[in-house]
N, C-alpha and C positions, 0 to 999 in steps of 0.2 A: 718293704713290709706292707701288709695290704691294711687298706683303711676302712675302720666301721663304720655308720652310722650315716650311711650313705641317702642320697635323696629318695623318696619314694618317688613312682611315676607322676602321683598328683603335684607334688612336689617339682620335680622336671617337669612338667607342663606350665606351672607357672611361673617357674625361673626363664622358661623360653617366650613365652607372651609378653612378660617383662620387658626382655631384651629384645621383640620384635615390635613392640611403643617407641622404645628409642630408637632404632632402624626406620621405620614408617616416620616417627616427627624429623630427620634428620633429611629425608627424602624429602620433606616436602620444603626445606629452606632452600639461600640463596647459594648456599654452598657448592664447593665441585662435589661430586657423587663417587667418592672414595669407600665402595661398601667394605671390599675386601679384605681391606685392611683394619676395619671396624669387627666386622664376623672373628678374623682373627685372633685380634686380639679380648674380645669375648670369648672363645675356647681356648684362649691361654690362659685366662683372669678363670673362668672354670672349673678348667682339670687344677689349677694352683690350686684353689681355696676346696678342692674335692674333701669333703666328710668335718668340715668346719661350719659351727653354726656360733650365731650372733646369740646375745645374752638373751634374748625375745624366743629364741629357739630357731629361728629361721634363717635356711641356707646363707651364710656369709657371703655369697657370689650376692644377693639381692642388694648388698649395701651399693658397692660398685657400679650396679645397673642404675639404682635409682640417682646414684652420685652422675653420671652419663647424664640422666635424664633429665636432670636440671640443667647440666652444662649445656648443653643444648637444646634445650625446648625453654627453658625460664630465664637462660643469659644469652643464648643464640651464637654457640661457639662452634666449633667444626670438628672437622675427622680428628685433627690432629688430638683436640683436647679431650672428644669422648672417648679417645685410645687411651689414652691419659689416664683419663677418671675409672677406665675398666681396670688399668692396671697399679693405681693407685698404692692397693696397698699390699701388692704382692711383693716386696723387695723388702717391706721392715716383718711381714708377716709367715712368708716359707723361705726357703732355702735359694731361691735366684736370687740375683747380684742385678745390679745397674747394668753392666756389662750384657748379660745374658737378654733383657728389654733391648738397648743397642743391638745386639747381633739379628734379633729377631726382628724388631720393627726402627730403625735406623735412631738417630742420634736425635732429634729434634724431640721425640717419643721421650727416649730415656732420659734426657734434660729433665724434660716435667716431671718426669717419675724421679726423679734425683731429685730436684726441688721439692717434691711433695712429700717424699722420704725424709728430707731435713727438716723441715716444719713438722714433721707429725705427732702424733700423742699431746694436742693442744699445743698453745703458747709457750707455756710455761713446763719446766722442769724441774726436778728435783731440789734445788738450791735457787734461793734468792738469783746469786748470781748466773746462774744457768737461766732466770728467766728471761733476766736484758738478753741474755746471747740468742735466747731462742727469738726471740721477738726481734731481733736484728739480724738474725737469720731470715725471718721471714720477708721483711722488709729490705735488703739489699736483693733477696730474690727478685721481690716485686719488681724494682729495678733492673733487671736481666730479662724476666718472662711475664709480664703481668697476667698471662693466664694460670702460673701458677696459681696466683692467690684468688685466681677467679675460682678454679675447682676447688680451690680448698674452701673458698663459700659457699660453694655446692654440696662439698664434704660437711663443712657445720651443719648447714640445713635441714640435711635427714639427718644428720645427730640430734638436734632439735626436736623434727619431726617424729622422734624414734626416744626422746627422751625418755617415757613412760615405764620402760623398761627395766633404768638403773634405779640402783640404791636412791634414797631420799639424800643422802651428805656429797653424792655425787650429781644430784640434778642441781644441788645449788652450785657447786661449784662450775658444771659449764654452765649452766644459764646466767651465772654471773660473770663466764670469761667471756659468751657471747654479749652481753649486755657493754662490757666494758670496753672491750677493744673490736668485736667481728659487726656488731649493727654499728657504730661510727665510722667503719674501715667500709662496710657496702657504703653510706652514705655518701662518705669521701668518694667511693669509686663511681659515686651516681647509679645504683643497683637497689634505685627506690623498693620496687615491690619484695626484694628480698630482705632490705632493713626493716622494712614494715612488719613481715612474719617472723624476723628471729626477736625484735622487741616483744611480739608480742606474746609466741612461744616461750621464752623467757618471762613475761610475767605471769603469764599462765601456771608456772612451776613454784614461781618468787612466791604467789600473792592467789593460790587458788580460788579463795572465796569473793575476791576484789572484782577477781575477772569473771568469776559466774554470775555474779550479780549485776555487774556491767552488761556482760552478754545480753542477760535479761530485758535490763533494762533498754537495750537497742529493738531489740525486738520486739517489746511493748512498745517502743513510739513508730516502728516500722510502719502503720499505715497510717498515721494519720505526716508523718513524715512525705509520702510519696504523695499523698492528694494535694500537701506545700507545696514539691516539685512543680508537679502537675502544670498547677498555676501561675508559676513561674515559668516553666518551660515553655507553656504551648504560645503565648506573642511572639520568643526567641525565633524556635521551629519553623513560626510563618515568615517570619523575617530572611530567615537562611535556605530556606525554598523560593523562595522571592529572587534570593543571590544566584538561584544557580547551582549551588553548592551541594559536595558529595561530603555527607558528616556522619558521624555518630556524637550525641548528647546523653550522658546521662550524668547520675547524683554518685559521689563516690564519700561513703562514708568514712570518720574519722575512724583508724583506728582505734582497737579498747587503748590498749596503753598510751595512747597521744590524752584519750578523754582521761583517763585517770591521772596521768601529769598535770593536764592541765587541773584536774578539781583537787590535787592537792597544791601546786603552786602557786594557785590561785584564792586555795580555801575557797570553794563553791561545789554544793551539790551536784549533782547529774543535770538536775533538771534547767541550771544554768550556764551548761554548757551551749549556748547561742549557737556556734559554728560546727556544729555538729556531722553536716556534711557540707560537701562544698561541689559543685555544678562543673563537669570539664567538657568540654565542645570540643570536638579532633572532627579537623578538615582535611579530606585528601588532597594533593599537589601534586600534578608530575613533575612540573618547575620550580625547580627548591628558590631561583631568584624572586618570586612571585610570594614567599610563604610568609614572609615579611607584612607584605603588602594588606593580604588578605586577613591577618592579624590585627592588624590594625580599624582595615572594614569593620569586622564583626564585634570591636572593641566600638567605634562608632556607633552600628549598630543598635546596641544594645543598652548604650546611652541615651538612644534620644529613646528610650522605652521605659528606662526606669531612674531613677536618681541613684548616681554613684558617692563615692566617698573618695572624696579628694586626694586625702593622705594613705590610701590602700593600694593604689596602683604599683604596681612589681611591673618594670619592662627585661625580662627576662631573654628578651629574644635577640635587645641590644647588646648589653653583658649581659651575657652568659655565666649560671655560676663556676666555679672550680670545676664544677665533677661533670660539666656539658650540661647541664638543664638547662632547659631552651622553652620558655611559656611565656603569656602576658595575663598576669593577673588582675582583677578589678573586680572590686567589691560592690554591688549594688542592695538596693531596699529591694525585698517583696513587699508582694501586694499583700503579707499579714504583718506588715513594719520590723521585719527583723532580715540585719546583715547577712547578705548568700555571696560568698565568694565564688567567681568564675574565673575559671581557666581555661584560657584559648592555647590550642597548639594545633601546630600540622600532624597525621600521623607518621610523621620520618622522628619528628621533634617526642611525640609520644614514647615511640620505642626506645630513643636514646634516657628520656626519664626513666622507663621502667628498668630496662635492662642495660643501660651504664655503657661505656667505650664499647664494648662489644658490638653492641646496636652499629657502629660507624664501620665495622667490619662487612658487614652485609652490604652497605653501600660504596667499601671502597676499590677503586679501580686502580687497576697494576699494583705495581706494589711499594708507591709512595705512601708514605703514611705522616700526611701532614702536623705542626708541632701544637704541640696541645697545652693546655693548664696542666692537664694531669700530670705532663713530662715537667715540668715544671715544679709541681707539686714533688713528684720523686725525686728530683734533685736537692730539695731542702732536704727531703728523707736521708739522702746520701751524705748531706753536710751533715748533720745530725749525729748519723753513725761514725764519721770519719772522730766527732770528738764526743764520746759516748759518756755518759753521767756514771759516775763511777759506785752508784747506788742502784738497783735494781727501780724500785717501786717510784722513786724520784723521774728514774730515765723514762717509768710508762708512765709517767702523769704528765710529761715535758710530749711525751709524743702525742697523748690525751689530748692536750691547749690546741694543736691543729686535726686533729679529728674531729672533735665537736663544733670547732667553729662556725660561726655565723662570717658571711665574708663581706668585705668591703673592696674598692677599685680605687687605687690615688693615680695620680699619673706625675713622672716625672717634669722638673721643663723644659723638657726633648720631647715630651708627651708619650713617653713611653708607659705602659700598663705595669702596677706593679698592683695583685691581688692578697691583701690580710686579712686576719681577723677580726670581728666586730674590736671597738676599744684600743685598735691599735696606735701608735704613739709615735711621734719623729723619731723615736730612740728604735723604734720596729724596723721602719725603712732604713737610717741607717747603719745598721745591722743586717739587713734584707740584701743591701749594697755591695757592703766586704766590711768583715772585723774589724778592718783597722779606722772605717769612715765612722764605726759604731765608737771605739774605744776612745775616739778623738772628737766627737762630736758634742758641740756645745750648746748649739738652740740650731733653730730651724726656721725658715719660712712656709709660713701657709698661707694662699695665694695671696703672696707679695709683701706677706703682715708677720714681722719678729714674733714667734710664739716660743716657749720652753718646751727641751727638750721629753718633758711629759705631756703634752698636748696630745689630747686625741681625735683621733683624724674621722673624717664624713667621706663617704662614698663623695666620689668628683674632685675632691681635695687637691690643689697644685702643690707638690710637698719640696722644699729643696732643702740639702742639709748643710749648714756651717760648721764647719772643723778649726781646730786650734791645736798643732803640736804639744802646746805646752798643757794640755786638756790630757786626765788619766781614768780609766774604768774606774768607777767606785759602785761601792758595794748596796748603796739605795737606790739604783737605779733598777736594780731587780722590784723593786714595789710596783712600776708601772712600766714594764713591759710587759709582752702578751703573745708574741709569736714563739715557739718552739726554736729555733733560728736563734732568733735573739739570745734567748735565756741561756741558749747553750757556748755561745760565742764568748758573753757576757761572764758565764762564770768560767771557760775556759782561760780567759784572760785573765780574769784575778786569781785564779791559781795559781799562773806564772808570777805574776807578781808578788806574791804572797809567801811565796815558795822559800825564802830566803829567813824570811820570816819565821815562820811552822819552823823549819829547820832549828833555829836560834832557839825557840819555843819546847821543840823537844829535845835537847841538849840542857837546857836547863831542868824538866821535867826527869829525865834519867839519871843527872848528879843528884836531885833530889830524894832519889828512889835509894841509891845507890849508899848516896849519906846514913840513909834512917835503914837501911836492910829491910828494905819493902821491896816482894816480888812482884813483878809489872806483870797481872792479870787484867781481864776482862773486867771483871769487879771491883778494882782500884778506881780504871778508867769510867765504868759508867758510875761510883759514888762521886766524884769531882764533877763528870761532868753535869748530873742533879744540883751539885753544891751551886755553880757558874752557871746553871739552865745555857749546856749548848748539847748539842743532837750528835757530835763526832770527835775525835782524836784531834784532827786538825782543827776544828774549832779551836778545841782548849789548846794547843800547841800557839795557835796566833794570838790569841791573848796574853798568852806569859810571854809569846816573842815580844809585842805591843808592851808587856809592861803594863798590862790592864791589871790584871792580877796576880797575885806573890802567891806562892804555896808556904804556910806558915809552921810552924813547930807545933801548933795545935792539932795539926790535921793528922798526926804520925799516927796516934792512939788507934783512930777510925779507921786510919788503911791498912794499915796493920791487921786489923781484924778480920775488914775485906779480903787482905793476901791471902790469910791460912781459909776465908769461906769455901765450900766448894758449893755457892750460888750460882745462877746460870742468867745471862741475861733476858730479862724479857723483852729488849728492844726487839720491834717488831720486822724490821729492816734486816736482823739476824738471826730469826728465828729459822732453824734447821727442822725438816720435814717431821724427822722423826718428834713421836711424844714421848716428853721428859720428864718421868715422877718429880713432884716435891721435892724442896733440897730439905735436908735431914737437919740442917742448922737453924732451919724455918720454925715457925712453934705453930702447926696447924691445926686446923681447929677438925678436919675430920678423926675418928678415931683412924688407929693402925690398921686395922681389915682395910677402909674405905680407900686410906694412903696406898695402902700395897696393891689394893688392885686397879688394872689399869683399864682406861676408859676405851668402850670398843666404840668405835667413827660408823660401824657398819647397823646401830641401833639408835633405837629415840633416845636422848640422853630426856631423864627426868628432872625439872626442876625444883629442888623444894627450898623451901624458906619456912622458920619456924624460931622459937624462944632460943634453940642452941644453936641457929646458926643459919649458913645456906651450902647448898654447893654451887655457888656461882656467886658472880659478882655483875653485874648492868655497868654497862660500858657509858661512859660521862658524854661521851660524842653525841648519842641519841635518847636515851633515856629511854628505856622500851619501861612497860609495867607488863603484870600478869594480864595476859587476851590478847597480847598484841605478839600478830605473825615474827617469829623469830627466830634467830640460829646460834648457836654457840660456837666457839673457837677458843683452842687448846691452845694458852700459850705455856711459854719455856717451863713454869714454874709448876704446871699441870693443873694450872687455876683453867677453869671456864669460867669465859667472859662473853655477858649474853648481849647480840645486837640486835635492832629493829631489823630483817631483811633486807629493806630499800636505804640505810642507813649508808652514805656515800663510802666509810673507811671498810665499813662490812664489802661493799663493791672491792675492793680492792683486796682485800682479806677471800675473797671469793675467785678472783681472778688469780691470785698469787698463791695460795696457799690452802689447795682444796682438799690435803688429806688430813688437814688439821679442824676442818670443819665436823659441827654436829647438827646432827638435825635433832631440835628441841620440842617436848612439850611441858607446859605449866602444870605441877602436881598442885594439891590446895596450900595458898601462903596464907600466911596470918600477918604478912607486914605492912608496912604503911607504905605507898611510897608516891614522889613526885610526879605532875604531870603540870603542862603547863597548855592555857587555855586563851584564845585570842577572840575578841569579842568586839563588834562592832554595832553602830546604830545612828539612828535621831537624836542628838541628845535633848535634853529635856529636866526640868527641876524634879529632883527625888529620883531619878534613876538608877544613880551609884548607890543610894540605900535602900533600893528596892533588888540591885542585884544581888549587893553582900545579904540580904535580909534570905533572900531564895537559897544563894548556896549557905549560909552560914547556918540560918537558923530552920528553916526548913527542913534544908536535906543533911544538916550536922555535917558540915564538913567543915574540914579546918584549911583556911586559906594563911597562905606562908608571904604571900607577896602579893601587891595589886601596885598596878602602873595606869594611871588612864588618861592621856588628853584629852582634847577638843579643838575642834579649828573648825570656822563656818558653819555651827551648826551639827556637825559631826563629831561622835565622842570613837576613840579608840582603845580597847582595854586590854592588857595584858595580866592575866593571871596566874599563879603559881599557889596548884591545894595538892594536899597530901587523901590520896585516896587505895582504896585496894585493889582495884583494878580496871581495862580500860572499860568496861560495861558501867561502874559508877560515870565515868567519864563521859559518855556516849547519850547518860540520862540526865545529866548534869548541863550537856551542851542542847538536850531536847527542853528542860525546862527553863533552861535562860532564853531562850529564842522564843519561849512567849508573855516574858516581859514586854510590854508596849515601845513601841519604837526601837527594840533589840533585833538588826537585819541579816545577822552574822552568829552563830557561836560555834568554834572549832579548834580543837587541840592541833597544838604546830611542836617539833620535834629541836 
């Protein structure tokens, strides 16, 4: 059948200059010059997607191009993978098969296009547990092809790039599955400038008014920022003309979403943001033995010019992190007294920063491929997977601990390298070792010195672990573990053990059921488990196995009730895609019109608050008020529950569970409600009755709670007032900060 809606000429013109950017940038790498097969497979990717257009309106062929053009001009991948990236998503989107890529462009081709076909349509899937599989989909791929998951970060990208497009309840939820799992996953893979822009892409969408006003604010201190440079650079410059040296120097500013991290974890304005940008020096080498050397020169260097900071130095180029960054940092004073951090690298060392393992492609020869951290890192992926968390949202917060990580170096006493996470603990290593050195392990030595099995360990650390047969996993040892590895080992094993137990536990829980004619639903089990505060079946199965707790003759009347409900659980671990009207046994407070109709995801949901009620509830985790950027989420019970956007469980609610999401605005409320306010200073006599005096009697506010110390001089205050919204909040923290010796006032979540 013939298809409408075909490109116009202008249209074919620009679908062709597209794809002749990606031809020209591929031409000019270190690659073999495979055009043929590239041309091809762009007039297959083509004619496939012929009379299909993207939600923006624009020819569907332009995603695939611009997906190519990343993979190789912003990661530095080759023939093979911008084949790849043209054909991407012709196998989940027409009518070819994997099979039909193979016959046309061989097996190595259709791999990637089969890996990228299994990961597609994001992370996450329809069902909770469909999301761990997708995500372990993704991740044993990685494990087979890593340039799978490199295109598929070139796929996010321009999904990012291109976000503007969709619905508002679907730009949070990818910008939340990017924020969650794809900038930690570049990070890990060392594909700095791409983490850079999907964090900040993603806040762009989170937080729009945060980041226009940041923006702003960068580009109002823009000049007087470069004339700082300036003066700092130009002694460097002569110094490294003096050397010899072939360089580029310049200022490379903080990203926005690094500066808004830091002024909210720090509680500090913009304008005390200090490190705002930071100084990098790339030196050419054609001697990679020599790049060492010279690193250290210009570290020299640049010492005897200004006063450094002792405890700032990062030797990066000795270890190396996980993901291959390779730099030597060191912090000096300028000449206007404020910390400029500088970073030294070669440009070989550059490229593997920006653009991650791929970078090592372009330099390697024949086709060994030396073993890497990374390969290493994949293999914990693999243990991982092999004993998989048998809860969705647990198994991505367990892979979360090693993405985000900060890392550390211990060495065995064979002096072998073993790389962790910040805080990691003898019980890490071992577990790091083999399960059974983890489940049997009882203290440890840190260089030479008997420490406990909870000690944490310092880069350089000589770690050796003591074992004892008669030693058995126990269940506290998960408070101070830290590795991904670990924890999975860890609870793998007390399952086993435990096992016999549950068993015992639910045999007496079904005589029980059995005795009283109570049918064993969903809402038996989670009223008990409220009763016992435990999170699962097996929880409460091990405690009646233990003999912790009895099921009593009192309890029959409630479950009983429970049996014939036909309530739905709201646990959020189970919550199913679809949205669930109100259960009918509930006594709700909207009328029956409001009940019956169902809430559409694809508009603003409104929020109102008033004498008879609200439609929503504010989530205990973050406390948003009315003015603060936020989102709601439809659970089981068809309650909306409203979160602060950046609110960590909302992250997760966002990555997990994005067709349950709303995008929200504040209609006018009449209610009161909590905020809580941190306050710092001088202390000084009559200050605490000069600040209750400003919020109390002043601005008539009612404060609910005040907490304040002192130490040395310094007073710290924690406050808790009941206000209407956060603009009271915002003029409340403006007139405490001009209380006398008040250096601090800022709401914390």
């Amino acid at each position: 059948m013939a298809q409408e809606n075909f490109t116009t000429p202008e249209e074919d013109k620009m679908i062709d200059d597209a794809f002749n950017e990606v031809l020209e940038g591929y031409l000019k790498s270190n690659h073999r010059k495979k055009v043929e097969i590239i041309k091809r497979a762009y007039n297959f990717a083509k004619d496939a997607h012929k009379g299909i257009r993207r939600r923006s309106g624009e020819p569907y062929i332009m995603h695939p191009i611009a997906v190519a053009k990343i993979a190789s001009q912003e990661i530095g991948l080759g023939s093979t993978s911008i084949c790849a990236a043209l054909l991407h998503d012709v196998v989940e989107d027409t009518d070819y098969t994997v099979e039909d890529i193979e016959q046309h462009f061989g097996k190595k081709i259709a791999q990637l296009v089969a890996g990228l076909t299994k990961i597609s349509g994001g992370i996450f899937g329809a069902q909770a547990s469909a999301q761990a599989e997708n995500f372990r989909k993704l991740l044993l791929t990685m494990s087979e092809d890593i340039r799978v998951v490199l295109i598929k970060m070139a796929d996010r990208l321009h999904n990012m790039r291109t976000l503007g497009s969709m619905a508002p309840n679907k730009q949070y939820k990818i910008a939340g599955e990017t924020l969650y799992i794809y900038a930690p996953l570049a990070h890990r893979l060392g594909l700095f400038a791409i983490k850079t822009e999907l964090e900040d892409l993603a806040f762009k969408y989170e937080h729009p008014e945060a980041y226009r006003k940041i923006s702003e604010q960068i580009k109002q201190t823009e000049q007087t920022r470069t004339a700082e440079y300036e003066d700092f650079a130009m002694p460097i410059r002569r110094i490294l003309d003096n050397m010899g040296l072939k360089y580029t120097m310049k200022a490379r500013v903080k990203s926005v979403y690094s500066i808004w991290n830091k002024m909210e974890t720090k509680h500090i304005p913009f304008e005390e943001v200090y490190d705002l940008y930071a100084v990098r020096i790339i030196f050419d080498c054609e001697d990679a033995s020599k790049e060492k050397a010279i690193c250290w020169q210009i570290y020299g260097a640049i010492n005897e010019l200004y006063r450094f900071h002792p405890d700032r130095t990062r030797n990066w180029i000795g270890n190396p992190k996980a993901n291959g960054y390779q730099a030597l940092h060191m912090t000096a004073m300028g000449p206007d007294g404020n910390w400029i951090e500088v970073q030294i690298r070669s440009r070989h060392m550059d490229e593997i920063a920006e653009k991650g393992f791929a970078a090592h492609w372009k330099y390697k020869i024949g086709e060994g491929d030396e073993e890497s951290e990374l390969n290493a890192w994949l293999r914990t992926i693999k243990d991982i997977l092999d004993n998989p968390e048998p809860n969705a949202i647990d198994f991505l917060d367990t892979l979360k601990l090693n993405l985000f990580a900060s890392e550390i170096v211990v060495f065995t006493p064979k002096g072998e390298l073993i790389t962790l996470p910040n805080n990691a603990t003898v019980l890490d290593v071992a577990f790091d070792l083999h399960s059974q050195i983890g489940c049997h392990c009882i203290a440890g030595k840190v260089n030479h010195k008997l420490v406990p099995l909870s000690q944490k360990l310092r880069s350089g650390d000589q770690v050796e672990v003591l074992t004892s047969q008669s030693q058995n996993p126990k269940e506290e040892w998960m408070e101070f573990l830290v590795t991904a590895k670990a924890k999975t080992r860890l609870r793998s094993a007390l399952r086993k053990m435990q096992q016999p137990v549950i068993a015992k536990g639910k045999e007496i829980f079904n005589k029980f059921l059995e005795l009283h004619e109570i049918t064993d639903t969903n809402e038996v089990v989670t009223k008990l488990q409220g009763m016992y505060r435990v999170s699962n079946r097996d929880e409460l199965y091990l405690l009646l196995g233990r003999e912790e707790i009895v099921l009593s003759d009192y309890l029959v009347k409630a479950l009983k009730k429970q049996s014939s409900s036909k309530g739905l659980l709201s646990k959020i671990l189970r919550l199913p895609l679809a949205v669930v009207p109100k259960s009918k046994d509930k006594e709700p407070q909207e009328t029956a019109e409001e009940q019956a109709a169902p809430i559409n995801t694809k508009e603003t949901y409104h929020l109102r608050y008033d004498e008879t009620g609200s439609n929503f509830r504010l989530a205990e985790c973050c406390s948003p008020i009315p003015g603060d950027n936020v989102l709601g989420f439809i659970e089981d019970s068809g309650e909306v529950v409203v979160h602060s956007v950046d609110c960590p469980r909302a992250l997760a609610l966002k990555a997990g569970f994005g067709q349950r999401l709303l995008s929200t605005c504040w209609d006018a409320t009449n209610g009161k409600f909590l905020a809580h306010i941190h306050v710092e200073g001088i202390d000084r006599f009559g200050i605490l009755q000069e600040l209750i005096q400003t919020i109390s009697t002043h601005m008539s506010i009612n404060i609910r709670s005040l907490h304040i110390v002192t130490e040395n001089e310094v007073f710290r205050c924690d406050l808790t007032v009941l206000v209407d919204d956060s603009g009271v909040v915002t003029e409340l923290c403006s007139q405490v900060k001009r209380i006398e010796g008040v250096r601090h006032a800022t709401r914390i979540h």
